[in-house]
C-alpha positions in Angstrom: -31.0 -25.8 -33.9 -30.4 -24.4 -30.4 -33.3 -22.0 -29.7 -32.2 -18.3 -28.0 -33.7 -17.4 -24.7 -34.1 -15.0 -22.3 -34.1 -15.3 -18.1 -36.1 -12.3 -16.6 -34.6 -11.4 -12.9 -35.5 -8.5 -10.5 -32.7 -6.6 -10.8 -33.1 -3.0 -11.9 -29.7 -2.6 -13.3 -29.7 -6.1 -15.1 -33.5 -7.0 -15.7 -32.9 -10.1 -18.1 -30.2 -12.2 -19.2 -30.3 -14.0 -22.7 -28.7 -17.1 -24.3 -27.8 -19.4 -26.9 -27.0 -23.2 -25.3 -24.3 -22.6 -22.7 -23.5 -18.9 -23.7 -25.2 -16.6 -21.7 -24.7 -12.7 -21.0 -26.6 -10.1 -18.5 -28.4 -7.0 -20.9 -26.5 -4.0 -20.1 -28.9 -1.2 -19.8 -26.3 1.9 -20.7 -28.9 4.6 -18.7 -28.8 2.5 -15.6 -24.7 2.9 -15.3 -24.7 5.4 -12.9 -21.3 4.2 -11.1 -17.5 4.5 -12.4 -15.2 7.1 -14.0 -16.8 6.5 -17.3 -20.1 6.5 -16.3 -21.6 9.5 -18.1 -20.2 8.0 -21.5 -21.9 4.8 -21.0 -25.0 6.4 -20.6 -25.6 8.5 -23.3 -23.3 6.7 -25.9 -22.6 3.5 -24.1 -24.7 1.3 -26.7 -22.0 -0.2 -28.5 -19.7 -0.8 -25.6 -22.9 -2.3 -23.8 -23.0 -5.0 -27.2 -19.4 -5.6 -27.1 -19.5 -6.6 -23.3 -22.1 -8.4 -24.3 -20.4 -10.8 -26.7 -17.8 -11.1 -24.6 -19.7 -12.1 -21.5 -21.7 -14.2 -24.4 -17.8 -16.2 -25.0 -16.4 -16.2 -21.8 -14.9 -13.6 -21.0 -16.4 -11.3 -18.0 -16.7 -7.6 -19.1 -19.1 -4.7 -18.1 -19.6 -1.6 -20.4 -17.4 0.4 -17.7 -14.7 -1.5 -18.3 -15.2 -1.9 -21.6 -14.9 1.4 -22.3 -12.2 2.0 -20.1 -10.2 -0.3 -22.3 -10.9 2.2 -25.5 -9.4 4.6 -23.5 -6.5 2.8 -23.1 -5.8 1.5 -26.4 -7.0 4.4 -28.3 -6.7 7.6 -26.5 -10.0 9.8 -25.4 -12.4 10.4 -28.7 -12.7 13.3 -30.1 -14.6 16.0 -28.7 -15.1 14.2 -26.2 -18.2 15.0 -23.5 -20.0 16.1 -26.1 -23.1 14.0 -26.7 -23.0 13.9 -30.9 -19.2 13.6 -31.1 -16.8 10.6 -30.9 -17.8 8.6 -27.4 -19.7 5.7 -29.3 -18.0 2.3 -30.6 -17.8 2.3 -34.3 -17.9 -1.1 -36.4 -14.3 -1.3 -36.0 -13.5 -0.7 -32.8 -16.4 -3.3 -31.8 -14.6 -6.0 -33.8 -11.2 -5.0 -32.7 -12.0 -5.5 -29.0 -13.1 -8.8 -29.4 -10.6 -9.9 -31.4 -8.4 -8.8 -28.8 -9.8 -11.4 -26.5 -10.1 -14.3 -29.5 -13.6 -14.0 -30.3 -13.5 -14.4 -34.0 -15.2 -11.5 -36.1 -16.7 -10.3 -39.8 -17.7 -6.7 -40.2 -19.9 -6.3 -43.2 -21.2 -3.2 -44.4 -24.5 -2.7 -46.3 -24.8 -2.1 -50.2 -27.9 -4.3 -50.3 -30.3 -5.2 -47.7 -31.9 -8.3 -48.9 -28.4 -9.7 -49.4 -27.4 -8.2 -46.1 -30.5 -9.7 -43.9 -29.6 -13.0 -45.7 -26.4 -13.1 -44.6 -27.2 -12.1 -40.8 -29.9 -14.7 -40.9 -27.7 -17.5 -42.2 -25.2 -16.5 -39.3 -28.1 -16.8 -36.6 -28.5 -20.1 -38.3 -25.5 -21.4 -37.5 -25.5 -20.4 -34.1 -23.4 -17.2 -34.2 -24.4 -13.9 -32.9 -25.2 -10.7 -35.2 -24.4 -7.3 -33.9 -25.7 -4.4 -36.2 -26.6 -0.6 -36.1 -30.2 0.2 -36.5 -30.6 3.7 -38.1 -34.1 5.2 -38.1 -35.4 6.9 -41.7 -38.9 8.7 -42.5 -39.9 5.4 -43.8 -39.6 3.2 -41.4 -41.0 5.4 -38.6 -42.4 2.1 -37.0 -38.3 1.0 -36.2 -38.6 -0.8 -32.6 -35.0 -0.4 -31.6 -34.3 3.3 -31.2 -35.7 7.1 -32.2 -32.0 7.6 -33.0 -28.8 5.6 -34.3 -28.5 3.0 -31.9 -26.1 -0.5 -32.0 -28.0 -3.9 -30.4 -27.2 -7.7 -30.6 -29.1 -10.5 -32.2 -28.6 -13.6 -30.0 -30.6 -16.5 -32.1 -34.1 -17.5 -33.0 -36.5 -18.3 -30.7 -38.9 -21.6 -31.2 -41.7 -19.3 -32.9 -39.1 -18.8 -35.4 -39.2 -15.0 -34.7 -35.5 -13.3 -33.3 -34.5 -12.4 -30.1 -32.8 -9.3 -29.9 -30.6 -7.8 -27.0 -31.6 -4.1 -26.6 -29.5 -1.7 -24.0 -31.6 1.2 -24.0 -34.3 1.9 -21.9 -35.8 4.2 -24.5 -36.8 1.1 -26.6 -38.0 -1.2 -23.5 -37.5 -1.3 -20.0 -36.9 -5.0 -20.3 -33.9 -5.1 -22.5 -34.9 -7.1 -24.9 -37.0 -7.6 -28.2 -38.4 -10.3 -30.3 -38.5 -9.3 -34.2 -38.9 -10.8 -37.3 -36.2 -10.7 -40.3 -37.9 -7.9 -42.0 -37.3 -5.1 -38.7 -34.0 -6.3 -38.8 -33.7 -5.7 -42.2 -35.5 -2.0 -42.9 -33.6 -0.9 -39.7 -30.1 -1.6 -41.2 -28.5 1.3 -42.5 -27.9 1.5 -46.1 -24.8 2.5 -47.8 -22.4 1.3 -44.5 -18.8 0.8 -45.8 -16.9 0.7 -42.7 -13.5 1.5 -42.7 -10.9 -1.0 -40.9 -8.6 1.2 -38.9 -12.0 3.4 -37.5 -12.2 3.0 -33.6 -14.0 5.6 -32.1 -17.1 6.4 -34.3 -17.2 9.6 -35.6 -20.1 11.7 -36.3 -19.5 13.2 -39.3 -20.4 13.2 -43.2 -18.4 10.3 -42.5 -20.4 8.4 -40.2 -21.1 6.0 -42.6 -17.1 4.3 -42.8 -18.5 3.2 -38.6 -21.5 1.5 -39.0 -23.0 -2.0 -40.3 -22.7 -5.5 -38.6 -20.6 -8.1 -37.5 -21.1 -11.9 -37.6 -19.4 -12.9 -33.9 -18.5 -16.2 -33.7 
């Protein structure tokens, strides 16, 4: 098994990189992106865009969440409501997977009925060596959820030699270094129940309907 690892630096706007063999991609931290049109997006709602630059960077191909983004735009039109921090800015399940499709990573979205069978399935992806992006969703019972107060996409890259996870995190309120190391049972509580993403959903949506753009996706 090829163990996951992170590379600390002393850059403020990329403060670690993380890998898996040869794959390697800077942690985007979306509150640092103070530059570009899109800026302001990335910031508050960037978290998805930050993961799927991520995975791209992760295959080869060089992204940034800016640019990421941007591309949304472009294929998609602006969200709805946009500028409006609860309302249509964030990538939903969908529109994660169809952006790296577009550039030949291989995806599987997955929503959550179950989540024993669903952190069995992420675990046997990390297994193999692929890379598990997924929304954490905070509940009263689970107050203790290390990856965000609020709803909140990151990127599990592999398992490090302790056996525990090593997750990519782009928010700065979760840590400062921009990245975690879990076991199988935070990934699991934090996954949101009930996820039954709908295919043609590109922008999230925050709605009753919220729901239809979360889960995960097995990349690679």
């Amino acid at each position: 098994m090829q163990y996951a690892k992170y590379r600390k630096t002393s850059s403020e706007l990329i403060p670690v990189y993380v890998s898996l063999g040869d794959m390697e991609t800077p942690v985007w931290m979306q509150q640092l992106w103070e530059e570009g049109e899109y800026a302001l997006y990335v910031r508050k709602n960037g978290c998805g865009h930050c993961c799927a630059a991520m995975a791209l960077m992760m295959h080869g191909v060089d992204m940034d969440p800016h640019r990421e983004y941007a591309l949304c735009r472009e294929l998609w039109g602006a969200p709805r409501d946009e500028g409006e921090r609860r309302q249509g800015n964030f990538q939903s399940i969908a529109g994660i997977s169809k952006i790296l499709g577009r550039y030949g990573v291989p995806t599987r979205v997955y929503g959550v009925s179950d989540r024993e069978v669903a952190i069995a399935n992420i675990l046997s992806a990390l297994e193999d060596g692929k890379q598990v992006i997924f929304e954490s969703h905070p509940r009263p019972d689970f107050p203790e959820n290390p990856f965000s107060p609020g709803e909140h996409w990151v990127m599990a890259i592999g398992f490090v030699e302790d056996g525990r996870i090593l997750v990519a995190n782009s928010s700065l309120r979760a840590t400062a270094e921009g990245y975690q190391l879990v076991d199988a049972a935070t990934i699991r509580d934090a996954l949101y129940l009930g996820a039954a993403p709908e295919d043609d959903l590109t922008w999230g949506e925050w709605s009753n309907e919220h729901i239809t753009g979360v889960g995960y996706i097995i990349v690679g």
